[in-house]
C-alpha positions as CSV (number, residue, x, y, z in Angstrom):
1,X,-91.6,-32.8,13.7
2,X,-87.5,-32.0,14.0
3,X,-86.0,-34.3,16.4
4,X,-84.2,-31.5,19.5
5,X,-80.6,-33.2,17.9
6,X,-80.9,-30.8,15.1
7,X,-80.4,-27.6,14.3
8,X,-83.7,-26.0,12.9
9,X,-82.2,-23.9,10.7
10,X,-79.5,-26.2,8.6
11,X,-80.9,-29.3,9.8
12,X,-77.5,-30.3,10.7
13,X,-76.9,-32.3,13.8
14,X,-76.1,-30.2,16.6
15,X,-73.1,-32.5,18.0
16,X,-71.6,-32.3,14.7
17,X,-72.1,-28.5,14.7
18,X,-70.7,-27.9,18.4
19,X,-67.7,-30.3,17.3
20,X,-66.7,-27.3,14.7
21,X,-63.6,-24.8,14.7
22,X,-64.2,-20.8,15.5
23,X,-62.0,-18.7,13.3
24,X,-60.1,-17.0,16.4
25,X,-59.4,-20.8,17.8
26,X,-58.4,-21.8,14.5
27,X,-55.7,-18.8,14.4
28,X,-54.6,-19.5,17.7
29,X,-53.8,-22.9,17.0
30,X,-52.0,-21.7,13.9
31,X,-50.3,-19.2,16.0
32,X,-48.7,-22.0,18.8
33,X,-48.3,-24.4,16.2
34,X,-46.2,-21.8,14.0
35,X,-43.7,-20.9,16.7
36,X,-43.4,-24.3,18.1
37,X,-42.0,-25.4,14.5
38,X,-40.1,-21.9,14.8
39,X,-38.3,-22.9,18.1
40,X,-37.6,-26.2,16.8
41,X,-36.5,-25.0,13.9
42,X,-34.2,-22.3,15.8
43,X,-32.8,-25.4,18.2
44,X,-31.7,-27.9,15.4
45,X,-30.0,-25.4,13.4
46,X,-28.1,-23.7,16.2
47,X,-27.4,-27.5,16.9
48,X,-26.2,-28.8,13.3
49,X,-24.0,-25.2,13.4
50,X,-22.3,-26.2,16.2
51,X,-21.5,-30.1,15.5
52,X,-20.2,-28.8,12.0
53,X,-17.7,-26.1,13.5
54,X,-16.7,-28.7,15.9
55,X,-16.5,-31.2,13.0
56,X,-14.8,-28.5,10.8
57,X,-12.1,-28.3,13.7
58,X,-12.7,-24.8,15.5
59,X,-13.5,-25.3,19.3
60,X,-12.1,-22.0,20.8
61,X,-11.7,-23.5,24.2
62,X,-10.3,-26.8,23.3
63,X,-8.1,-24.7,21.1
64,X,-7.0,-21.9,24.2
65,X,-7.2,-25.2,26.6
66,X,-4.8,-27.1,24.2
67,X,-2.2,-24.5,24.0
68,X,-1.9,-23.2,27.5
69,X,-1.7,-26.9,28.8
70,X,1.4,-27.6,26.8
71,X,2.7,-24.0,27.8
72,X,2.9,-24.3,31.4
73,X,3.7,-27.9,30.9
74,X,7.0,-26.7,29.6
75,X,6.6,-23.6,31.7
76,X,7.3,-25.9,34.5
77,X,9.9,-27.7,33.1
78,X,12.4,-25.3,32.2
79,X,16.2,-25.7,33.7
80,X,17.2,-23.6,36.7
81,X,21.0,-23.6,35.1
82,X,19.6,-21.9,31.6
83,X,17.8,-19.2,33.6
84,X,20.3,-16.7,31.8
85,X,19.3,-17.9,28.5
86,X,15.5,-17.1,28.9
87,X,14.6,-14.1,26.2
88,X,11.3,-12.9,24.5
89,X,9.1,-9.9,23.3
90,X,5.4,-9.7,23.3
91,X,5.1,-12.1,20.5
92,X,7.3,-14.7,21.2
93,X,9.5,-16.7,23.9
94,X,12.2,-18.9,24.3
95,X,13.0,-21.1,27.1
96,X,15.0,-24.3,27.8
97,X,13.2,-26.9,29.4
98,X,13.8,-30.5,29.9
99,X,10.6,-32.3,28.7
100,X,9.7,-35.4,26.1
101,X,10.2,-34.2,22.5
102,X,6.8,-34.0,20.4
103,X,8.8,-35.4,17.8
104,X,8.3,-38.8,17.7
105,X,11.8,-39.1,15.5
106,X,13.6,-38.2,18.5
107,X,12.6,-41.3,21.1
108,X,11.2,-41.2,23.9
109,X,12.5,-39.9,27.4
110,X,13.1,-36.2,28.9
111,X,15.7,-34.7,26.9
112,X,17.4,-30.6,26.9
113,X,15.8,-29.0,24.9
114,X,15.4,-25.1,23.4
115,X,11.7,-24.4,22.8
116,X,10.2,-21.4,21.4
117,X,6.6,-20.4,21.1
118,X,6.0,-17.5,18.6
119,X,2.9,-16.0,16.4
120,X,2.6,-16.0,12.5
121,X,0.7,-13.1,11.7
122,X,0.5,-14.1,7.8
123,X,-0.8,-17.3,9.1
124,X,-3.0,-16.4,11.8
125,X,-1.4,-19.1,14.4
126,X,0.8,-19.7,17.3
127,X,3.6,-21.8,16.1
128,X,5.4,-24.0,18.2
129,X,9.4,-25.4,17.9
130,X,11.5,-27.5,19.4
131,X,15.2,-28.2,19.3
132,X,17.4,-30.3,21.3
133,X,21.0,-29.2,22.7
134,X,23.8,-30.9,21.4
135,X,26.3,-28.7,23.9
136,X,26.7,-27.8,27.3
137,X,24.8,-25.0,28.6
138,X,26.9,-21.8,29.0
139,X,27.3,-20.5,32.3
140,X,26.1,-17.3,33.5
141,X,29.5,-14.6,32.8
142,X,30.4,-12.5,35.0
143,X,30.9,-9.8,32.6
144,X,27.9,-9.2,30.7
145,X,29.8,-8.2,28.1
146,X,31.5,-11.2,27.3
147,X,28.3,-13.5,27.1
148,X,28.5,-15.6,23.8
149,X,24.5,-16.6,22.5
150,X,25.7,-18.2,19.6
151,X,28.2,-21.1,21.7
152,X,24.4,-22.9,22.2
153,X,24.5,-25.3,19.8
154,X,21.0,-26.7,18.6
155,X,19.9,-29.6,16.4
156,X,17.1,-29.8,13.5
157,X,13.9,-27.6,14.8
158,X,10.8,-29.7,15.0
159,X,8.3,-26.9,14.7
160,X,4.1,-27.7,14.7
161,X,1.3,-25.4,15.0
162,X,-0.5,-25.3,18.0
163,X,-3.2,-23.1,17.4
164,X,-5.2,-21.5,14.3
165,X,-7.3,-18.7,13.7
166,X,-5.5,-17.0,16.1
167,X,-5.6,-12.6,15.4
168,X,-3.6,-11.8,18.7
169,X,-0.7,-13.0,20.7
170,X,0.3,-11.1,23.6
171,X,3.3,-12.0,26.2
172,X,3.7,-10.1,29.5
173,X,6.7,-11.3,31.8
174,X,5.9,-10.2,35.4
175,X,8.1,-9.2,38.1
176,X,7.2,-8.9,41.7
177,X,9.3,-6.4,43.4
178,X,11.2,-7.5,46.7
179,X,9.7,-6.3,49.9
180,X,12.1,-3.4,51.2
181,X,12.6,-1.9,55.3
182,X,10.0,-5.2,56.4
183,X,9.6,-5.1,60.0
184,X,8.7,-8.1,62.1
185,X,5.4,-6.5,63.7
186,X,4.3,-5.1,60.4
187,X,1.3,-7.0,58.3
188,X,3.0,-8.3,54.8
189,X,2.1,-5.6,52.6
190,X,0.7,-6.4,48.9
191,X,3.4,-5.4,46.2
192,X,2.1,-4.1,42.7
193,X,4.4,-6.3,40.0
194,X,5.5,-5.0,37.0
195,X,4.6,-6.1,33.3
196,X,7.1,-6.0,30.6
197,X,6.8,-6.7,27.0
198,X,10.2,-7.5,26.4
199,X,12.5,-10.3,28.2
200,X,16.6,-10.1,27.6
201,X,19.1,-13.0,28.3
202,X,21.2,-12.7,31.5
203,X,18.0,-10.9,33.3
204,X,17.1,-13.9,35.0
205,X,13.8,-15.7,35.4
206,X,10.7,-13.2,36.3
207,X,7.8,-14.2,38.3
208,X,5.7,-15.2,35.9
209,X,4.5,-14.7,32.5
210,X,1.0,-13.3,30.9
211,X,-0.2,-14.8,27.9
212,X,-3.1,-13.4,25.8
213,X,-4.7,-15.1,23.2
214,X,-7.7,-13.6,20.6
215,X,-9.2,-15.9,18.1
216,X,-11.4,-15.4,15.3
217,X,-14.5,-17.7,14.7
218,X,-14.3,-18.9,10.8
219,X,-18.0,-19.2,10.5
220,X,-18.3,-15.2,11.6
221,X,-15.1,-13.0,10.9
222,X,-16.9,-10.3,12.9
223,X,-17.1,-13.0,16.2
224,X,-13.6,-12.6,18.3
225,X,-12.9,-14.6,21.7
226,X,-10.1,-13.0,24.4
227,X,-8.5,-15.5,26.7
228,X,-5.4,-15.1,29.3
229,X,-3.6,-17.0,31.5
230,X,-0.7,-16.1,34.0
231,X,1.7,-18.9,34.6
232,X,4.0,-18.6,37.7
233,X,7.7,-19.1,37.7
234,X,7.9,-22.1,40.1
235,X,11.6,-22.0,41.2
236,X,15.2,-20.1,40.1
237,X,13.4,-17.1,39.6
238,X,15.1,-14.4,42.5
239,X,13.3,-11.3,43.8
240,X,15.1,-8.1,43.2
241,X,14.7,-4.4,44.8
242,X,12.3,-2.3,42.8
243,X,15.3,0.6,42.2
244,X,17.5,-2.5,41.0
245,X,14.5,-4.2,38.8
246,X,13.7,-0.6,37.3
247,X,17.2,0.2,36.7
248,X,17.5,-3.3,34.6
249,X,14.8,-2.9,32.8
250,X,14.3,0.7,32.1
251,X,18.1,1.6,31.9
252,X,18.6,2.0,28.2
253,X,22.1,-0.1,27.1
């Protein structure tokens, strides 16, 4: 007689049998365990791509973080007096600010000094440089006409990059129109400024200024990041008519 613990057919025990694998739980098993492996998988690459472009130097907001910080830092810094002397185009700006040199040659303490941010398009970076004024700052003429640039007299530019893999560099100077015919029962009304691309000397500080910056990842050419910033003019900078603004900066010399 066949004890009831086995199977009558294979003589097998039938807790060892009922222990068994189906084929469709088998698969299923397969199935979880696969993309388990797959996610991990997925997570420690993505991780191991990040720590080495971090490694490898490339953090796109440390990098936009880094060089608008030490913008508006000097932003803030520049010299009523040299107001006159401020002058750029979309690509690069100069401005006299008084501020601790980055050039440790130079000592420490606030010093004059004429600092100009531009982009190197060969290069693919913003570049930064710094010089200190040996002279007295020209003043403001009274005839445009007669106002001498070269009687600013520089030292030895210090220059440093500040940023890399950069593919765009975009400067907008903003000016904010002076309110015209206010009345004192009237709501302050919202003026529309206007964005220039181009800054001369002896027009003064604007409002503010625009700055645009595109960067390419290294790991993936085709990967671009867009960042901006608008940096106010904190004091010396006076508000003009629109007819007078326009006519200084649309009037052709």
């Amino acid at each position: 007689m066949i004890p009831a613990c086995y199977n009558r057919k294979t003589a097998v025990p039938i807790a060892a049998w009922r222990a068994g694998f189906t084929l469709v739980e088998l698969l299923v098993a397969t199935i979880l365990l696969s993309t388990v492996l797959s996610s991990v998988y997925l997570l420690a690459h993505a991780s191991l791509r990040a720590w080495s472009v971090t490694e490898g130097g490339f953090d796109v907001y440390r990098e936009a973080r880094s060089a608008f910080t030490l913008f508006g830092h000097e932003y803030n810094n520049m010299t009523a007096r040299a107001g006159h002397l401020f002058e750029g185009d979309d690509r690069s700006i100069t401005m006299f600010v008084i501020a601790q040199p980055m050039d440790l040659d130079e000592g420490e303490g606030r010093r004059l000094m004429q600092v100009r941010y531009s982009y190197n398009r060969n290069k693919r970076t913003l570049e930064r440089s710094e010089a200190l004024v040996q002279t007295a700052l020209p003043k403001r003429p009274s005839d445009p006409k007669k106002f001498d640039r070269g009687r600013v007299k520089v030292g030895r530019a210090f220059k440093e990059v500040i940023a890399e893999n950069v593919t765009r560099f975009k400067i907008r100077y903003i000016w904010v129109p002076a309110p015209e015919n206010v009345k004192d029962d009237e709501a302050p009304r919202i003026i529309p400024p206007i964005y220039t691309d181009r800054h001369h000397n002896l027009w003064g500080l604007p409002q503010g200024v625009e700055l645009t910056i595109t960067f390419r990842d290294p790991e993936d050419r085709k990967q671009t990041y867009t960042l901006k910033s608008t940096f106010p003019t904190r004091g010396g900078a006076h508000r003009m008519q629109k007819s007078a603004l326009e006519k200084m900066i649309f009037e052709e010399n």
